[in-house]
C-alpha positions as a LaTeX table, in Angstrom:
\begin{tabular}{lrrr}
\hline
Residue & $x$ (\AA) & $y$ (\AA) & $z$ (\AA) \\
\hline
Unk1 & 247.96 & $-130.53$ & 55.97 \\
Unk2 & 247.13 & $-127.01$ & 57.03 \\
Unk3 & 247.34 & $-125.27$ & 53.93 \\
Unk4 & 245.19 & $-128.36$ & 52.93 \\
Unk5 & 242.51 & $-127.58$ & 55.06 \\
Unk6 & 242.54 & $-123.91$ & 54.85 \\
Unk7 & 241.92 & $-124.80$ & 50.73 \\
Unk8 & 239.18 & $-126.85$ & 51.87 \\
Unk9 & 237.39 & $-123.70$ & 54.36 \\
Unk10 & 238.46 & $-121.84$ & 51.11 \\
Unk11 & 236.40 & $-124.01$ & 49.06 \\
Unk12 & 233.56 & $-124.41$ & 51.22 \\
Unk13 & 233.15 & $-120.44$ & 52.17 \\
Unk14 & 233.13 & $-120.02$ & 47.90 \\
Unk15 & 230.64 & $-122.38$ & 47.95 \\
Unk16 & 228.51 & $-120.94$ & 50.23 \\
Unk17 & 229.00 & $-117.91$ & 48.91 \\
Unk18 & 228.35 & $-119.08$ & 45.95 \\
Unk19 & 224.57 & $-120.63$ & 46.98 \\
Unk20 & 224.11 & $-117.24$ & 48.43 \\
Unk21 & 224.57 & $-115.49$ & 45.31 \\
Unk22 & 222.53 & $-117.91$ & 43.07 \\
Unk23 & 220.09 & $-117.90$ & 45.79 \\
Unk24 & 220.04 & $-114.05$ & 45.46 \\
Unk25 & 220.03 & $-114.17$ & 42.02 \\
Unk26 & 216.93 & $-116.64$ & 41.86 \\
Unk27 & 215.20 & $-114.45$ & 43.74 \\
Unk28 & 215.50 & $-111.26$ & 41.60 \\
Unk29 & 214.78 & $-113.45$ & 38.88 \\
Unk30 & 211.40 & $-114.06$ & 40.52 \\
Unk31 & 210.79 & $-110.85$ & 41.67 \\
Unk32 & 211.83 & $-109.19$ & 38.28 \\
Unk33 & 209.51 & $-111.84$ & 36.43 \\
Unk34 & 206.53 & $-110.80$ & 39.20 \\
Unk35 & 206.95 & $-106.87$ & 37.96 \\
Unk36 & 206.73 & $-108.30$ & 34.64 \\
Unk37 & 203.61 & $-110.06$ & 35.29 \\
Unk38 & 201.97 & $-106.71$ & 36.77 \\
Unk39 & 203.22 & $-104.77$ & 33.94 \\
Unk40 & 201.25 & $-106.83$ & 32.00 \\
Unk41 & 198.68 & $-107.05$ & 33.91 \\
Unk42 & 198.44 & $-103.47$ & 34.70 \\
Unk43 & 198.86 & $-102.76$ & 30.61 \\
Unk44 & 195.88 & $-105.10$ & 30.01 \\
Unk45 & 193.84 & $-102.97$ & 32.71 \\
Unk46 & 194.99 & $-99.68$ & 30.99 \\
Unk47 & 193.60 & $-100.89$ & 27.65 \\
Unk48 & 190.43 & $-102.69$ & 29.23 \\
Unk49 & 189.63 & $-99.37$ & 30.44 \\
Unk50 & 190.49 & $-97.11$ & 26.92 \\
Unk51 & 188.88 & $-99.62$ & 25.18 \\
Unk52 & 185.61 & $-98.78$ & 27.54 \\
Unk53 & 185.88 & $-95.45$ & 27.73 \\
Unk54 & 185.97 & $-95.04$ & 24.11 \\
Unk55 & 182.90 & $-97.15$ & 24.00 \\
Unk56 & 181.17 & $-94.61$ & 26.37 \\
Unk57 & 182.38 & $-91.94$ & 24.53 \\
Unk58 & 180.70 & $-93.27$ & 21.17 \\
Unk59 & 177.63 & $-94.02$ & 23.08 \\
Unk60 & 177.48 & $-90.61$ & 24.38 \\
Unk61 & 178.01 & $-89.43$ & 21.21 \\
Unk62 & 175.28 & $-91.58$ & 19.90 \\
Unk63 & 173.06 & $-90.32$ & 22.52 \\
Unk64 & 173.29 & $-86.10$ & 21.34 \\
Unk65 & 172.80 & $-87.15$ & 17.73 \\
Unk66 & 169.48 & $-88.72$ & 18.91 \\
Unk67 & 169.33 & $-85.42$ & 21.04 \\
Unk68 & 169.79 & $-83.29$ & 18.12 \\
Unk69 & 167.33 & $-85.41$ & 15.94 \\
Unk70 & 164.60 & $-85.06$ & 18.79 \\
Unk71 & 165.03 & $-81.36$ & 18.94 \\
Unk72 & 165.39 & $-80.99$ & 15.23 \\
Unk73 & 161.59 & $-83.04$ & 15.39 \\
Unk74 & 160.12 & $-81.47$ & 18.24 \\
Unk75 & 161.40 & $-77.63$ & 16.72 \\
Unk76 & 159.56 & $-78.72$ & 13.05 \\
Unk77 & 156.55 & $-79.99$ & 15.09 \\
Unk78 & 156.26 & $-76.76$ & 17.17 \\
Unk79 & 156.86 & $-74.74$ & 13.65 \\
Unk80 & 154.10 & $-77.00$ & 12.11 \\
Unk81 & 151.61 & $-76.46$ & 15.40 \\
Unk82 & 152.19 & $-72.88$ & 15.10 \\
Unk83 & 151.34 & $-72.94$ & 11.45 \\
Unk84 & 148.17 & $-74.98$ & 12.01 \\
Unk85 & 147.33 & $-72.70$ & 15.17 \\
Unk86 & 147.39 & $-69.83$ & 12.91 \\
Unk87 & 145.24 & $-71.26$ & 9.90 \\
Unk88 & 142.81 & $-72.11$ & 12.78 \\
Unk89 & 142.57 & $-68.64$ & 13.85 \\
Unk90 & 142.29 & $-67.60$ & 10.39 \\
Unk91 & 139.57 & $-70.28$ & 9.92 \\
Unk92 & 137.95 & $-68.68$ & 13.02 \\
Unk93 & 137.93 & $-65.17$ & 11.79 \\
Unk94 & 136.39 & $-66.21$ & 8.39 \\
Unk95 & 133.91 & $-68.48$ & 9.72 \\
Unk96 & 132.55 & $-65.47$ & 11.94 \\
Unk97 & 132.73 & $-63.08$ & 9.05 \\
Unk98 & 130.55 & $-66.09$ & 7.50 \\
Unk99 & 128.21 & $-66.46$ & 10.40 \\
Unk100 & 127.97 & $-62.09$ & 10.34 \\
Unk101 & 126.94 & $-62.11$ & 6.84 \\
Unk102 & 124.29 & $-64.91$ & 7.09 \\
Unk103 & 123.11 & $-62.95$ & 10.02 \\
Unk104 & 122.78 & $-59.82$ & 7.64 \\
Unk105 & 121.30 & $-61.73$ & 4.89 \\
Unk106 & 118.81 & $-63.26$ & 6.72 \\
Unk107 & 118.05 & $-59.94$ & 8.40 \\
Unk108 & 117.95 & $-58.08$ & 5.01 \\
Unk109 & 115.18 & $-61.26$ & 3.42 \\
Unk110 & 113.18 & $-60.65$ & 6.77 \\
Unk111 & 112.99 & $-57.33$ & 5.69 \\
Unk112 & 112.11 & $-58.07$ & 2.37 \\
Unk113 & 109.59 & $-60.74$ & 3.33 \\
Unk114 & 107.65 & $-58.16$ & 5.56 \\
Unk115 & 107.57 & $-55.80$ & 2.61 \\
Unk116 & 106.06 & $-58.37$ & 0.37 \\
Unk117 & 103.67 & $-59.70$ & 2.25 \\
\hline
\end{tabular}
């Protein structure tokens, strides 16, 4: 009867034991499937944010092509201003020269006009 009972404690303390250890286990299950979920989660975040930055990274490069084709613009419409400023000058210069020669020409028919009359 005593080696009966003490099979039965025996049984019981395995069993407990036993509850324990699933009990253990079921919670490392759950913890281990929690990592797993952050993993995931953490992965998605890591390629949320390379897929943005290389979005940024092709707008930015978007944005000094447009800077390159507004300097390349404004540099051929300074060369083009200097160009015109220079014809203008050039314009200037004859139309004085023009405006000197009428000036001698109408001195030199004054001149003549006195003489014939």
């Amino acid at each position: 009867r005593v080696q009966e009972h003490a099979g039965q404690e025996a049984g019981r303390s395995y069993a407990r034991q036993w509850v324990t250890l699933h009990a253990q286990v079921r919670g490392l299950e759950l913890e281990l499937s929690g990592l797993v979920k952050r993993r995931a989660d953490v992965s998605s975040q890591g390629a949320a944010a390379a897929a943005a930055a290389g979005a940024m990274e092709a707008k930015a490069q978007r944005l000094e092509q447009q800077l390159l084709s507004h300097r390349t613009a404004h540099d051929a419409a300074a060369d083009r201003r200097e160009t015109l400023e220079s014809k203008l000058g050039s314009l200037r210069q004859e139309a004085a020269a023009a405006r000197q020669r009428q000036a001698q020409i109408a001195s030199t028919a004054e001149a003549l006009r006195k003489e014939l009359a």
